[in-house]
N, C-alpha and C positions, 0 to 999 in steps of 0.2 A: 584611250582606245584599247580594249581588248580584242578575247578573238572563242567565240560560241565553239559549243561542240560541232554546230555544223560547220565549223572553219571560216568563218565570215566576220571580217572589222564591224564588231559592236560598238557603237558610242551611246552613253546615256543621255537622255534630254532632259538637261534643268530649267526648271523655269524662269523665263527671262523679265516676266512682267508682273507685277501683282494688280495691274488695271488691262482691260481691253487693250491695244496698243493699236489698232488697225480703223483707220476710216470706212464710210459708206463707201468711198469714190473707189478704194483699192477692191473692192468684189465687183465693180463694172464691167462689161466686156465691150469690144468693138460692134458685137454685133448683138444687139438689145431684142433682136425679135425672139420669137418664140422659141425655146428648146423641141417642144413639141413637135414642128414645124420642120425645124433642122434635121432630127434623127428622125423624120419618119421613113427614108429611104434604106430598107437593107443594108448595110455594110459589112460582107460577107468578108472582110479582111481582118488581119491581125494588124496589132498600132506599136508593138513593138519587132525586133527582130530575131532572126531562128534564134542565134544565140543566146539571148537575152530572155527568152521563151524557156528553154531547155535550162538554163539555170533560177529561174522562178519555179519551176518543176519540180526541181530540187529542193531550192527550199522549200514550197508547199506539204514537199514528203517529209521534211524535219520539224515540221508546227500543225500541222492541221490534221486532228481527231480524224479517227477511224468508225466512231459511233457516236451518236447525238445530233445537230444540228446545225447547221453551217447556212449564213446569209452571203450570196455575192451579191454584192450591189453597185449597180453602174454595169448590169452583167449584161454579156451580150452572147453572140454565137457558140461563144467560147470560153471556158474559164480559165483554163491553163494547169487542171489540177493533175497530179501525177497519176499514175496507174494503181497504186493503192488507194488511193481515193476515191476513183470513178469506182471498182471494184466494190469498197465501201456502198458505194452508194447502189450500185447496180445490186448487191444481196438487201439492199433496204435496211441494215446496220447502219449508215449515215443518209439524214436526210441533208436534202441542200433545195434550197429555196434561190430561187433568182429573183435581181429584183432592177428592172431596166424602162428604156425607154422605147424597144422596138418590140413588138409581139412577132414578126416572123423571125430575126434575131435569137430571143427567148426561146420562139419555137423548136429552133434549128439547135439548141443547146441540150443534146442529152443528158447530162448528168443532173440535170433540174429537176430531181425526182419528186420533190413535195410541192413543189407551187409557182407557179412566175408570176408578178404583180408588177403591171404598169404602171409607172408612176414616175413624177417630173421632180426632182427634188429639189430644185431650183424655187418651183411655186410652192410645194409641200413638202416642206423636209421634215414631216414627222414619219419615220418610218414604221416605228410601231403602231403608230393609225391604220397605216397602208394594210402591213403584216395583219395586225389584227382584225380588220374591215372584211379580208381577204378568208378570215378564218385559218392563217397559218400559223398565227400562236394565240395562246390566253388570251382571252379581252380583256384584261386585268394585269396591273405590275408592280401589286401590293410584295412587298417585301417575303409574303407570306406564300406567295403563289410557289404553286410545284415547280421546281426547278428543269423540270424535265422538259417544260413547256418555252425553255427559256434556249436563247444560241450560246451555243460551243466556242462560236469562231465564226469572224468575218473578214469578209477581202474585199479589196477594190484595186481593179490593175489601172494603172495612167489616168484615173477621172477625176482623183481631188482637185484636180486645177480648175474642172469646168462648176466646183460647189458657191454659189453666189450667197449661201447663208451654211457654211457649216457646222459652223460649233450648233446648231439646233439639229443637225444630220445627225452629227456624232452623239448629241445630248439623250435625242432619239434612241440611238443605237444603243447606248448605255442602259438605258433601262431595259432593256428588253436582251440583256447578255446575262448569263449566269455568275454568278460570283467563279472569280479566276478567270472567267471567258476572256478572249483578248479578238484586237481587229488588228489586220494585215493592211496597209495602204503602199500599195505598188509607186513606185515615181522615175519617173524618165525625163528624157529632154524633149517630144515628140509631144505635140499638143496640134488643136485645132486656132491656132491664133486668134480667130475672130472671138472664140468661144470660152476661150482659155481667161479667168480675172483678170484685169491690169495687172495687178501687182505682181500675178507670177511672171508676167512678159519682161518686170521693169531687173528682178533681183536675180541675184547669183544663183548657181545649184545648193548650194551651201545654205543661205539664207531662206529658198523653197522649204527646204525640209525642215529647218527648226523652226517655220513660219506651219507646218503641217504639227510637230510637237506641241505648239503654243495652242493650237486648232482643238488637238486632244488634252491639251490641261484642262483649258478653259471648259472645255465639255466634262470634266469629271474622271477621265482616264487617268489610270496608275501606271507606276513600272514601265515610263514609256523609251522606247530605243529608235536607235537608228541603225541599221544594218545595211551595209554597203555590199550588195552584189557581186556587180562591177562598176570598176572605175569607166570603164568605157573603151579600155586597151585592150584588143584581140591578144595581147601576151598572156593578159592576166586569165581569162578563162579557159578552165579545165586545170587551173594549175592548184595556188593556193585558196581561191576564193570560188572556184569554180564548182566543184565538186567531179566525182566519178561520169555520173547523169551531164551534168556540160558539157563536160568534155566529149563524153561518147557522141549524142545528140551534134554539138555544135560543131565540133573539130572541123570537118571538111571546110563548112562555109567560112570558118576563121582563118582555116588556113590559106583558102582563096583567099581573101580580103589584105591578108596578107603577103600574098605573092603577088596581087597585085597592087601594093605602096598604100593601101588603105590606111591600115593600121588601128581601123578603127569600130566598134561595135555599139551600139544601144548601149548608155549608162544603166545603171538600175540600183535603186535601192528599197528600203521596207521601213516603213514609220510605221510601227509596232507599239500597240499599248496593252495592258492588262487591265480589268476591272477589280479592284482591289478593295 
């Protein structure tokens, strides 16, 4: 375990497997009907909490370019990006593309400045199909193609859990990143049960996330980490691991939580890879 310039317990992910290691039955979920179906209703909420918001904030402001091209996918109302970034985006210096399953959602997300594409990735996890169908990047991902055409950097806040075929999501993703680009995968304890794979309902937090590392080997991602947030103890944020932005941002609600015997906040961590 180290510890990044942005102050946050770094762990390396090695590779555990040199075969597939995961059955069909572990990407089932309780509730088999359609994704489509499920999110077509608005969900004008956030799925984590204040504090846990306010320190992804944070980090976002310590990883995520200021010019180029940025995919949130799994995006919804809301991205969670800090005030340099929407800024970025609002002078048209960083484009950002959404890429979700609700179009009033999408709609409602200003910082979406170059494109939002509906799409299920559950039934179609090629995203660069999607992207490029869409006309938001190259239709091409020859080796050769302009880089400029290519993403900077990608995030998904709390959704790997609901990907029923990832490693082809992330294998997607991979082609269509620029050399060095890297993706950000948000993770918490907070899921949709029915929606959420078995296998994440069956395993530890611990096993979740090198279970999300294994996801990005096998898809071709490099340099991949694990960065721990928070542990999920209203002590820890705004302190060591919190940053400045936590603390400012969270402090009140933490400290209610803890005056009244809580004790306790939204886990959060980052499975982090580079294209290498």
């Amino acid at each position: 375990m180290s510890t990044t310039a942005e102050s946050w317990p770094v762990k390396q992910y090695h590779p555990r497997h040199t075969t597939w290691p995961y059955d069909p039955s572990d990407f089932s979920t309780q509730d088999p009907s359609s994704d489509s179906g499920f999110y077509s209703t608005p969900r004008l909420v956030t799925h984590i909490d204040d504090a846990a918001i306010a320190t992804l904030r944070e980090y976002y402001d310590t990883v995520l370019p200021r010019k180029g091209r940025i995919l949130d996918f799994c995006s919804s109302w809301v991205s969670h990006y800090p005030p340099a970034v929407e800024e970025a985006a609002a002078s048209g210096e960083l484009k950002v593309i959404g890429l979700g399953m609700n179009k009033a959602e999408l709609d409602a997300n200003k910082v979406l400045n170059t494109g939002r594409v509906l799409v299920d990735l559950n039934t179609n996890p090629d995203i660069a199909a999607a992207l490029q169908e869409a006309k938001l990047i190259a239709s091409s991902t020859n080796d050769n193609d302009d880089e400029s055409e290519r993403l900077d950097a990608s995030t998904n806040v709390v959704s790997t859990d609901y990907l029923t075929n990832p490693v082809p999501v992330l294998e997607s993703l991979h082609t269509i990143t620029k050399s060095g680009g890297t993706v950000h995968l948000t993770i918490s304890n907070r899921c949709f049960p029915t929606k959420a794979i078995n296998r994440w309902l069956r395993v530890s937090e611990e096993e979740r996330l090198l279970m999300i590392g294994d996801y990005l080997h096998f898809a071709g991602w490099r340099e991949i980490e694990i960065v721990e947030l928070s542990n999920g103890k209203v002590e820890q944020a705004g302190g060591e691991g919190g940053g400045e932005a936590a603390a400012g941002q969270g402090g009140g609600l933490q400290s209610l939580m803890g005056w009244m015997g809580m004790g306790r906040r939204d886990p959060l961590w980052v499975v982090r890879a580079t294209k290498g």
